[in-house]
DRENKEGU-75484 format. One record per residue (C-alpha): x, y, z. Coordinates in steps of 0.25 Angstrom, whole numbers, m for minus. Layout:
REM DRENKEGU-75484
+-------+-------+-------+
:     X :     Y :     Z :
+-------+-------+-------+
:     X :     Y :     Z :
...
+-------+-------+-------+
//
This chain:
REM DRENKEGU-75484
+-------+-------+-------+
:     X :     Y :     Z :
+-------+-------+-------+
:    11 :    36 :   m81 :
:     9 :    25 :   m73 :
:     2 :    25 :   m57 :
:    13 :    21 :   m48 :
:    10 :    12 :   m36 :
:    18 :    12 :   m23 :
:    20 :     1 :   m14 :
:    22 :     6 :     1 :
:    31 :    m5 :     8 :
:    39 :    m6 :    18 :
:    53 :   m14 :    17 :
:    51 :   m27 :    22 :
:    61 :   m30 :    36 :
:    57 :   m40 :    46 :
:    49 :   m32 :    59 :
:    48 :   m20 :    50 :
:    34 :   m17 :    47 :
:    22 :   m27 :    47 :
:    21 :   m26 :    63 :
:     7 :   m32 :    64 :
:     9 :   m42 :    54 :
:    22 :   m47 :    61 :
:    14 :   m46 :    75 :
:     5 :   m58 :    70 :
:    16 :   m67 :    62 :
:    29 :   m62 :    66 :
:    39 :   m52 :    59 :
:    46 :   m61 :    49 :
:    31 :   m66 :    44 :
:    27 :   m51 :    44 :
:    40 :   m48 :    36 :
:    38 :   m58 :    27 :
:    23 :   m56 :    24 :
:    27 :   m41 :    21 :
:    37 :   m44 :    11 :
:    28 :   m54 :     4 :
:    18 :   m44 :     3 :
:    26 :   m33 :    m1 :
:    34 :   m40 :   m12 :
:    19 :   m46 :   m16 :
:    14 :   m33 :   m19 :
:    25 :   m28 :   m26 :
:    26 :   m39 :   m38 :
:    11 :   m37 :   m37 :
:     9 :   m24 :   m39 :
:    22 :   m22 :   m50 :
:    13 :   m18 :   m62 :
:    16 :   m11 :   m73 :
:     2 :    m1 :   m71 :
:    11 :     7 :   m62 :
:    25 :     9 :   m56 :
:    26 :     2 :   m41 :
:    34 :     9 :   m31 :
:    37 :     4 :   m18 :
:    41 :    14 :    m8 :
:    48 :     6 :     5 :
:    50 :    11 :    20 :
:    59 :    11 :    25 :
:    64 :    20 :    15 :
:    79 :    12 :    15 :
:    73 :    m1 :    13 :
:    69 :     5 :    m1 :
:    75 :    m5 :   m12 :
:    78 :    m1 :   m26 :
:    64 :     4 :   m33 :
:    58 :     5 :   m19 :
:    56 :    20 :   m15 :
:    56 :    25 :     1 :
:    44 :    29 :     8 :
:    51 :    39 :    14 :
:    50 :    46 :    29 :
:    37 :    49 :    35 :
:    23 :    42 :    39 :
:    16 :    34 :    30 :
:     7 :    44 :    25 :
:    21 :    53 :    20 :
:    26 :    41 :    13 :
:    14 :    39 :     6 :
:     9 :    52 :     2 :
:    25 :    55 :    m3 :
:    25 :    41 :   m12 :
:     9 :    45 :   m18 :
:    16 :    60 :   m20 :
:    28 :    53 :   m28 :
:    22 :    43 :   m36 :
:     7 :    49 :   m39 :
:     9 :    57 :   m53 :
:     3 :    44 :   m60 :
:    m6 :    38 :   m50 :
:     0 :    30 :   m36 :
:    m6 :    21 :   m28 :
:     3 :    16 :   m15 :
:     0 :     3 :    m7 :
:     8 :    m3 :     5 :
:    11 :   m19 :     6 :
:     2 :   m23 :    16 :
:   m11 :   m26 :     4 :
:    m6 :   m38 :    m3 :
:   m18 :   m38 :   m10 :
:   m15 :   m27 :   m18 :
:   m14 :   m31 :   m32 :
:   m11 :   m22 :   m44 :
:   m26 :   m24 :   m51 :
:   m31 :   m17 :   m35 :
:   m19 :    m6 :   m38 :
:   m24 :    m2 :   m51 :
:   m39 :    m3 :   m46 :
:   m33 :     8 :   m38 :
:   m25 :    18 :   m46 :
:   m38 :    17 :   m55 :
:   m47 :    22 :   m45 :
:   m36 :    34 :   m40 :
:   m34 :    38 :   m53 :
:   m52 :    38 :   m55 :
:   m52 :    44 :   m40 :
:   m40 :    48 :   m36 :
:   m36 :    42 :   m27 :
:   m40 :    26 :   m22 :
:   m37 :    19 :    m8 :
:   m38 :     5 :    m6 :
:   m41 :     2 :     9 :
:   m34 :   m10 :    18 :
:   m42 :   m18 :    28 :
:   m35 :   m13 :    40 :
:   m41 :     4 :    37 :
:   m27 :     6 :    29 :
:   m26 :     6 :    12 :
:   m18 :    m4 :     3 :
:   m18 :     6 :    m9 :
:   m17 :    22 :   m11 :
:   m20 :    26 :   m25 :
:   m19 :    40 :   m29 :
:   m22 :    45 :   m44 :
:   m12 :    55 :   m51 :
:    m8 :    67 :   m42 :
:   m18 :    64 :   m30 :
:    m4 :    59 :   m24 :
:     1 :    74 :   m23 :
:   m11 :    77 :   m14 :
:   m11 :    68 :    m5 :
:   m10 :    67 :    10 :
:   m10 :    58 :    19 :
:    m7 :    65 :    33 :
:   m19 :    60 :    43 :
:   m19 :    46 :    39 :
:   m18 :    34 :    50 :
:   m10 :    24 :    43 :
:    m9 :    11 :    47 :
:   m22 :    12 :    56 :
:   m38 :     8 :    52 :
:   m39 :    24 :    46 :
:   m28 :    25 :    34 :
:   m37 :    21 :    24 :
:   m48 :    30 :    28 :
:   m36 :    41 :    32 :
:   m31 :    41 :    18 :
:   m46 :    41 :    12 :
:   m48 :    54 :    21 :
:   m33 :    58 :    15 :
:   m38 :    56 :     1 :
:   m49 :    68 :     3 :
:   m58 :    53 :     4 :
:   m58 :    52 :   m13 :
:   m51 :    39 :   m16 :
:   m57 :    27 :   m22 :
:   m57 :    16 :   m12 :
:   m53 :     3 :   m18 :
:   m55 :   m12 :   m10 :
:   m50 :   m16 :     4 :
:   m38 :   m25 :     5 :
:   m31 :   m30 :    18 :
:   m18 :   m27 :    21 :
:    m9 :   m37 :    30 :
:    m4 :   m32 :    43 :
:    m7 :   m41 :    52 :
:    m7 :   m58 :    51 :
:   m21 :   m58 :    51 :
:   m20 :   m49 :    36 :
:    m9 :   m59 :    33 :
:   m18 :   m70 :    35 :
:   m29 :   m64 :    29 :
:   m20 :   m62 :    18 :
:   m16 :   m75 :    16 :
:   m29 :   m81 :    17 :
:   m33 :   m71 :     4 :
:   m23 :   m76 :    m3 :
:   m24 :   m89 :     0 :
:   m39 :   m88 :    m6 :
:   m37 :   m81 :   m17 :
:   m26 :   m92 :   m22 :
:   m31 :  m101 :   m33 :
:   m34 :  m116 :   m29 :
+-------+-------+-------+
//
């Protein structure tokens, strides 16, 4: 059967979400830049390697094939999407990587299914991927970990009894320097 990747995101409104992002250009820009990149990752990470789920907050905002995050903190949410969709091998990711490509999301199933599990860590101290391999998703807890803060990476490592495979450093965009950042990457990596 296959892995199944879920894609944590949040329903894209105007002023919902993306605060430090729509500090520096504004909400409509930050609203904007959110659904670009969300709607980016999706088409590039359909693949027929695994099945794609996207699990939306707020939970009525879930369209047809979306699933709710549910109540609770971001650790809950997390540990009870791993818990449904980790009989096969999962790996979640949020929105704010768009660098995340599908050859870096099977680089990481591979190495949870070798390891157990594999975390890819963001710039900012948090992580742009969780992969766990077969069943570790039913052990897993993630109480004592400082999201969105320098320490969730290193939180979640602690979390994961510090066995996971540590996979490349990517930058996420929450703030306009990272969108600018962003852009300039892009703007490089484009052919002539």
């Amino acid at each position: 059967m296959k892995p199944v990747l879920i894609v944590f995101a949040r329903a894209p409104a105007i002023g919902v979400g993306k605060s430090r992002l729509a500090k520096d250009v504004g909400v409509v820009e930050a609203w904007r830049v959110y659904r670009a990149m969300r709607e980016g990752l999706l088409r590039r990470l359909a693949d027929p390697r695994w099945r794609l789920i996207v699990r939306v907050t707020p939970d009525g905002a879930a369209a047809s094939g979306a699933e709710p995050q549910g109540p609770g903190g971001l650790g809950a949410r997390l540990e009870r999407a791993l818990r449904a969709h980790g009989r096969f091998g999962v790996a979640v990711v949020g929105t704010d990587c768009p660098e995340v490509t599908p050859e870096r999301v099977r680089r990481a199933l591979r190495a949870a299914r070798r390891t157990g599990a594999a975390l890819g860590p963001a710039e900012d101290g948090g992580f742009w991927i969780l992969a766990l391999a077969p069943g570790r998703a039913r052990r897993l807890s993630l109480d004592g970990v400082r999201w969105s803060t320098p320490h969730a990476f290193a939180d979640t490592l602690a979390a994961l009894g510090g066995e996971a495979a540590v996979l490349e450093t990517l930058a996420d965009v929450d703030d306009g320097e990272g969108l600018r950042a962003w852009r300039r990457r892009r703007s490089a990596a484009r052919p002539g």
